[in-house]
C-alpha positions in Angstrom: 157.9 236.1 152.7 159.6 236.7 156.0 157.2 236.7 158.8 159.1 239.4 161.3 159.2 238.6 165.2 161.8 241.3 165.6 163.1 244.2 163.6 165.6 247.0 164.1 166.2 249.4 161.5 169.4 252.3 161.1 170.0 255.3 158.7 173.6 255.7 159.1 175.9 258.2 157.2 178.4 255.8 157.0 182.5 256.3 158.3 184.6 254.1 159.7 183.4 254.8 163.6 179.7 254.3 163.0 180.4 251.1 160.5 181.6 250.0 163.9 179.1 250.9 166.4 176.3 249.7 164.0 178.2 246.2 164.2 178.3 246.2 167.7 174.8 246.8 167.8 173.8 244.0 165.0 176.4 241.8 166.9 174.6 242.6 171.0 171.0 242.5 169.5 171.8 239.1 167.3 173.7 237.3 170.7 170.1 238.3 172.4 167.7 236.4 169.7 169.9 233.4 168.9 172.7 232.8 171.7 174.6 229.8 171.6 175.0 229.7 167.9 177.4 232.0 165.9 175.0 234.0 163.7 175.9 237.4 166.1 179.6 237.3 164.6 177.9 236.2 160.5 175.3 239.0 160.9 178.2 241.7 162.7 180.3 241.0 160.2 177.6 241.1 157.3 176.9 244.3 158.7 180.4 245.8 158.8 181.1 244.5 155.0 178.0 245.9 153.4 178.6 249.3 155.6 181.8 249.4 153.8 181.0 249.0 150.4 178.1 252.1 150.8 181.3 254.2 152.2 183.2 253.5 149.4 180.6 253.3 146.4 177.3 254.8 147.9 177.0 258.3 148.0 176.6 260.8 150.5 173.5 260.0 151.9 172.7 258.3 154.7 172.4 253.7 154.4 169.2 252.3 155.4 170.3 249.4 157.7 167.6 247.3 158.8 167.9 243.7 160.6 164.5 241.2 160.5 164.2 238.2 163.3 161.4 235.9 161.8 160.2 232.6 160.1 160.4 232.2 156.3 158.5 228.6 154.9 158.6 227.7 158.7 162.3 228.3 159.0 164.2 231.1 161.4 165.9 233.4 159.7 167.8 236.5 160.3 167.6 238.8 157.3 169.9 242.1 157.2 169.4 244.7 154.4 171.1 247.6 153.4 169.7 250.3 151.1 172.1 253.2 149.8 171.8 255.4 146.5 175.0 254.1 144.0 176.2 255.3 140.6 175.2 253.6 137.7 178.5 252.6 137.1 178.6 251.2 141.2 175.4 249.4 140.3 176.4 247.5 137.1 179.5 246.4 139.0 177.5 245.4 141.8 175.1 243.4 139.4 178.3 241.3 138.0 179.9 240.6 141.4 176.3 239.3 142.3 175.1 237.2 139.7 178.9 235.7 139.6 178.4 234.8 143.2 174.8 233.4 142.2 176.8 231.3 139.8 179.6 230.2 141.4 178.8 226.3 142.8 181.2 226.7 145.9 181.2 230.0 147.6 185.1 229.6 149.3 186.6 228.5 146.0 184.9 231.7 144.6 185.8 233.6 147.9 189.6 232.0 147.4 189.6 233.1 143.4 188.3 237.0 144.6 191.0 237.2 147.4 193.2 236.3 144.5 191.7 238.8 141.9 191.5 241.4 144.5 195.3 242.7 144.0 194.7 243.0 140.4 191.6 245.7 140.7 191.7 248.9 141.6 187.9 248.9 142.1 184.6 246.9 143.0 186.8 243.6 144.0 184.2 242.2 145.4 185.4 240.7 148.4 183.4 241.9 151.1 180.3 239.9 149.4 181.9 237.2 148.3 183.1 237.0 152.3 179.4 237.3 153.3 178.6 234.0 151.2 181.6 232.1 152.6 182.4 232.8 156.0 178.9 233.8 156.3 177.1 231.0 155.1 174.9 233.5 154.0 172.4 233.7 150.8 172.7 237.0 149.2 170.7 239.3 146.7 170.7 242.4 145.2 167.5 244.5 144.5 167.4 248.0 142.6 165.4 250.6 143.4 164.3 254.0 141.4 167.4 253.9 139.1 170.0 254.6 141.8 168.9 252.7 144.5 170.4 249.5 145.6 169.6 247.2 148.7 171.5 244.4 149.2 170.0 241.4 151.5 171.3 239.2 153.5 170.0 235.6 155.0 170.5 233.7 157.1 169.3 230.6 158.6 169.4 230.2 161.7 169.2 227.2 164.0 166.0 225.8 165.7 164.8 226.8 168.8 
């Protein structure tokens, strides 16, 4: 369980100009709570890649974005959440790409193979999470919500104060 020292939340009806402004946001607030280390580009960049996925699978509502500041089992962490209604088809997509990430031993080899597999789909690559992982360092995990919700979570640790 997170214990929060600082939260912002967003509902965003995602397009390419907001996807922006809420990563400049994630990006000014994060540089505020943990200057000095990079987690302001991981959590910006989190941020815009999650952002993107709910304008091309989520529907037409607005996302939930909300960023956490806090201490998990006497770590710091930063934990960012989105939270967007998908299609089912969206969701069991999202559910493979997951669970493969869960799976996969080293996130850049898996990040490497999805850049790879990327010009050979047409849909749900994958990339943007896979990214997250590996450029991120960044645990990741999916949970579903009334049958069409999804909220995907992102941690991570941060450095000691």
């Amino acid at each position: 369980m997170l214990s929060e020292a600082l939260s912002l939340e967003m509902a965003i009806a995602p397009d390419t100009e907001r996807i922006s402004t809420a990563r400049r946001v994630v990006d000014d607030l994060t540089g505020h709570v943990a200057p000095g280390e990079d987690a302001a580009w991981r959590l910006a960049m989190a941020t815009h890649e999650l952002l993107e996925n709910v304008l091309k699978y989520g529907g037409p509502e607005k996302a939930s974005v909300r960023l956490d500041f806090g201490v998990k089992d006497g770590a710091r962490v930063a934990s960012l959440r989105v939270r967007n209604r998908s299609t089912v088809d969206n969701i069991a997509t999202l559910k493979q790409i997951i669970g493969a990430i869960h799976d996969a031993p080293d996130p850049w080899a898996f990040y490497i193979a999805a850049m790879e597999e990327t010009s050979k789909r047409t849909h749900g690559s994958g990339l943007g999470l896979a990214r997250i992982r590996a450029e991120g360092e960044m645990a990741i995990d999916l949970a579903l919500e009334d049958d069409d919700y999804v909220c995907i979570e992102a941690q991570l640790a941060l450095e000691d104060a």
